[in-house]
N, C-alpha and C positions, 0 to 999 in steps of 0.2 A: 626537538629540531635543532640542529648545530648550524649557523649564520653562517654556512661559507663563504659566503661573498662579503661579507663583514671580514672576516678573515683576513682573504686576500686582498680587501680593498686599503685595508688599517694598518695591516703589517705591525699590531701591536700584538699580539694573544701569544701565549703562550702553550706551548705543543710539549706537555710531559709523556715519557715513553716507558716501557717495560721495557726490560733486555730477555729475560729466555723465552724462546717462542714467540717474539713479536721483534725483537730484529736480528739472533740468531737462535739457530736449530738447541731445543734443549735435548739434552740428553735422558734418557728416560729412568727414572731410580737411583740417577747421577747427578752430578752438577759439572759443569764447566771447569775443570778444574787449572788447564794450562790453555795458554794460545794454540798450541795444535793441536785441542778440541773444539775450539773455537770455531763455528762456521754461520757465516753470514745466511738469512732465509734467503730464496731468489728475488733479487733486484730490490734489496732493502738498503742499500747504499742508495740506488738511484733513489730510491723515494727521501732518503734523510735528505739527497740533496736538495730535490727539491723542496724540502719541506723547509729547506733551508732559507730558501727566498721568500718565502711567505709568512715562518712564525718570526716574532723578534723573540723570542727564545727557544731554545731547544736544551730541556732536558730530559734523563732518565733515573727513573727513582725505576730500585731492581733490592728485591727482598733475597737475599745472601748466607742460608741458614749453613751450607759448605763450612762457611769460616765456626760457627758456633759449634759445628760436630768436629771441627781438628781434623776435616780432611784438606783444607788448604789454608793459606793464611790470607792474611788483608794483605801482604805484599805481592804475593802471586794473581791477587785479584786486582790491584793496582796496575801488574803487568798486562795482564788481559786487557784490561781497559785502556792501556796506554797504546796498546798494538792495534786495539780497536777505531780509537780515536784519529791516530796516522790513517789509518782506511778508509775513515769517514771524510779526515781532511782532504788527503790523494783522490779521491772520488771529488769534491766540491762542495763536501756539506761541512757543517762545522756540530757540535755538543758544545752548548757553553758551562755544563757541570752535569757529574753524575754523582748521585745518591747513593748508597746501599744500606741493609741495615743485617749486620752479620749476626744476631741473635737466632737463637731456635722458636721457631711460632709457639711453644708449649708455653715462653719467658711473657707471652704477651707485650713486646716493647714498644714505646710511642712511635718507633722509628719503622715497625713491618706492618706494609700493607696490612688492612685496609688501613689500618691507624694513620693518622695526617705528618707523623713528624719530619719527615722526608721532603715534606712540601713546605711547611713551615719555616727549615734550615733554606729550601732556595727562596724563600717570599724575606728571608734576614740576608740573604748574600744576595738577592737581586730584588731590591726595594719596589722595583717596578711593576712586579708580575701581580696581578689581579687575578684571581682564581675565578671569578665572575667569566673571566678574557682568557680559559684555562680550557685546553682538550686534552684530556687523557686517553693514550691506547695504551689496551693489553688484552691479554691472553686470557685474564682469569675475574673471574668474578669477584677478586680480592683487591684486583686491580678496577675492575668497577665502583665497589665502594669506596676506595680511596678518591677519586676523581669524585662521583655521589657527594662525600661525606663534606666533600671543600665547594660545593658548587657549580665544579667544572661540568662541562661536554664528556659524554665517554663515546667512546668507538673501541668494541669488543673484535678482537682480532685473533685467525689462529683458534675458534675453540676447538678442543678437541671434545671427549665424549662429557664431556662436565650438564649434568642438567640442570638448569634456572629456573628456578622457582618462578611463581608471578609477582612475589616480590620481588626477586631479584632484579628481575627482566624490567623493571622500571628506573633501573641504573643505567641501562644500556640504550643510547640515543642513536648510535648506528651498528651495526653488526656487518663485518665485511669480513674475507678470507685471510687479510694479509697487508702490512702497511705499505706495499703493490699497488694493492686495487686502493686502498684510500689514495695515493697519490694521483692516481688515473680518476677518480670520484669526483677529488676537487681541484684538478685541472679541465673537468669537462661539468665542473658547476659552473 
């Protein structure tokens, strides 16, 4: 069960986020490589914003393996984000930091999902953040264990055909289509 109304009553928790497929369109057998692949999912601006009023932080931790196969670099991802970011702000919302970890999943690194290290660098840059007072969305079931593995809330968003075990599926404390309807969910909690 995820306290929404703790939530929005505390305006302390922290709301960490996936980027591909949970707040824009991933590309399939690809990665995101330039801003004009880049595309926001529907009304996932409006949900940052509001989710802007309610968490006292907003990040996104986003596993990056692009950079580790030399099909783009960390400065072209850097742009992406930075075009990103003006969007989110021009819309109303803010991102107080984004995460990635540009290794290949083969490297096992502490910094890709589900591994914690991604969270651990924002709980050292923002002292504040209580992973207890921690919601994590995403896409994928790696992005469940992550949020799992630190104690947070998860809200599984966007699956596509991926099947969850029964273990798995006890990582997962809400299942919605889109961080859309989560905003709609806990505007009318």
């Amino acid at each position: 069960m995820i306290p929404f109304e703790q939530i929005k009553e505390e305006g302390t928790w922290t709301l960490f986020m996936d980027r591909d497929d949970t707040i824009n369109k991933r590309i399939p057998g690809d990665y995101v490589k330039s801003w004009s692949q880049f595309e926001f999912l529907p009304y996932a601006l409006e949900a940052i914003t509001y989710f802007s009023q309610i968490f006292n932080k907003l990040i996104i931790v986003t596993n990056q393996q692009g950079i580790g196969k030399e099909l783009m670099t960390s400065e072209d991802l850097d742009k992406i984000h930075s075009r990103m970011i003006d969007e989110i702000i021009s819309a109303g919302g803010f991102i107080d930091q984004i995460y990635y970890c540009p290794h290949l999943a083969i490297e096992d690194p502490m910094c890709r999902k589900p591994n914690p290290g991604m969270a651990f660098q924002a709980a050292e840059d923002f002292p504040d953040i209580d992973f207890k007072k921690s919601v994590m969305v995403g896409d994928a079931i790696s992005d469940m264990g992550f949020g799992y593995n630190l104690g947070m809330k998860n809200v599984l968003v966007n699956r596509r055909t991926q099947q969850i075990s029964i273990d798995q599926s006890e990582m997962v404390d809400l299942e919605l289509a889109s961080l859309h309807e989560l905003a709609i969910y806990l505007k009318n909690y």
